[in-house]
N, C-alpha and C positions, 0 to 999 in steps of 0.2 A: 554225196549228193551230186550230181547232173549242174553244170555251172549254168545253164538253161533255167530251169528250177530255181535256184535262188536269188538268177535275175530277176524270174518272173516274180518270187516275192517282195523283191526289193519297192520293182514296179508296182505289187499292190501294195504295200504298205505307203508309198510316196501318194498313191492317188486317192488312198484311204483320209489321209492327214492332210490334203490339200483341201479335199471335201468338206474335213471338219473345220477347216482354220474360214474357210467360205461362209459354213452357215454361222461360226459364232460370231465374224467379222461383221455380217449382215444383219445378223439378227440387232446387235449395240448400232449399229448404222440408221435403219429403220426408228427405232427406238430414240433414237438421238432427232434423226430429220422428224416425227412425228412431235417430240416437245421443242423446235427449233418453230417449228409454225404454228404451234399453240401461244408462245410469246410472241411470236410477230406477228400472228394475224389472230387470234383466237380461237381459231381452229378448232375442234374439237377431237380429241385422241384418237377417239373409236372412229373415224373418218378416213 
């Protein structure tokens, strides 16, 4: 294989895993701040 070639995969697979570790970080983040202001001000979830 072309040393080109499985830089360029290296390269996708780093920005593949970066993407995912983003939306699951995010997703517990959101999740978290949404019952953080449900106990401190009563908020309501779906808001």
């Amino acid at each position: 294989m072309d040393i080109f070639m499985i830089i360029f995969f290296l390269l996708e697979a780093v920005v593949g895993l970066a993407s995912s570790l983003y939306i699951l970080v995010s997703l517990f983040a959101t999740i978290g701040y949404k019952i953080y202001r449900k106990c401190k001000f009563g908020i309501s979830l779906y808001n």
